[in-house]
Every structure is written in C-alpha cells, then in structure tokens.
N, C-alpha and C positions, 0 to 999 in steps of 0.2 A: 660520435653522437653528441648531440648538444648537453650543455650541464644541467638545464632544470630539467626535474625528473616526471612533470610533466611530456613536455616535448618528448622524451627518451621513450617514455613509456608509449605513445602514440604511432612513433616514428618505428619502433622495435616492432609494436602492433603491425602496421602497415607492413614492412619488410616482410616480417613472415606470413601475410598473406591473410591476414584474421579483420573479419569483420567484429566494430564491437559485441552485435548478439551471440556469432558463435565464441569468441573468447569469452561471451559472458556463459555459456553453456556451456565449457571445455572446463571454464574451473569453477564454475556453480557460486558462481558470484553473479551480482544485480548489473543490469547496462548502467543501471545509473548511478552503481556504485564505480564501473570502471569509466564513466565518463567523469565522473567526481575526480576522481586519480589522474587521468588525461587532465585536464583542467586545472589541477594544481590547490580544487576546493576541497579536498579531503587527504590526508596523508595513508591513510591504512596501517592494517597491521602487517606484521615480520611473518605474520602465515600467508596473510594476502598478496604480499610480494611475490613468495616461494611457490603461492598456486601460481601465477602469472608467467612467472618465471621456466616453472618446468612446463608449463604448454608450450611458450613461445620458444623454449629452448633457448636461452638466453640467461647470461650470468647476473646473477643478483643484483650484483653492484653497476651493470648497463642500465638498470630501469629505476630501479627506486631509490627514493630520497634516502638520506643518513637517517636511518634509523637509531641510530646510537649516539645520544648526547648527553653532554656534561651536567651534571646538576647545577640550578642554578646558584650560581655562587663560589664553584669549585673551580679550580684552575687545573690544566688542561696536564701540567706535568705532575708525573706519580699517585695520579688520581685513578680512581678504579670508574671505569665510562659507564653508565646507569644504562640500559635499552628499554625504551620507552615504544609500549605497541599503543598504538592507535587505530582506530576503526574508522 
C-alpha cells in the first residue's frame, strides 16, 4: 500500500468493496468526514481509525497516519511517545 495514509485509506476502501456512503453508514461516521481522511484534510481520531478499520477488516497500521508523536521538543530516544487524538 502506498505510505500516505490518505491513499491507504482510499485504496484499502476500494479493495474491500466500500462505497464512501456505505463505509460512512457501517461506522456511523460523516462522508465528509471520511472524504476529509481520504484527502489527507483531516487526521482523525485513534477511535475513528479503529471504527474504519474493523469494517474494512484491515490492520490499524495499513490505513491511518502515526497517530503517536513526540512532543514537541523531545527527542525520540528514552522518551515516553505522547498519543495525540485528533478529530
């Protein structure tokens, strides 16, 4: 699958056969929030992924962006990784 989680998440959509309204009907999320996500104009949250994910039946880490990032300022070794939800 390609690396921007855009593409993944469209390409993963397609494969399994999901039109955006029934994926947006299957996890009770907005079309135009999952065309926001498709598009790379919205990140979402760590729930939003996991509904997306258990429809499509597809592992977490195929579709959505790193959700978990360093705080800014922090360096990357011995550092405890902050998870950051976004809508």
């Amino acid at each position: 699958m390609p690396k921007e989680p855009a593409n993944r998440l469209k390409r993963a959509r397609e494969e399994a056969g999901y039109s955006v309204r029934r994926l947006a009907e299957e996890t009770d999320l907005t079309r135009q929030l999952l065309y926001a996500l498709e598009s790379g104009a919205r990140r979402g949250s760590l729930e939003t992924w996991q509904r997306i994910s258990r429809v499509l039946q597809v592992h977490l880490d195929d579709i959505a962006p790193a959700l978990i990032e360093e705080p800014p300022g922090e360096e990357p070794e011995g550092k405890v990784l902050a998870l950051r939800e976004r809508a």
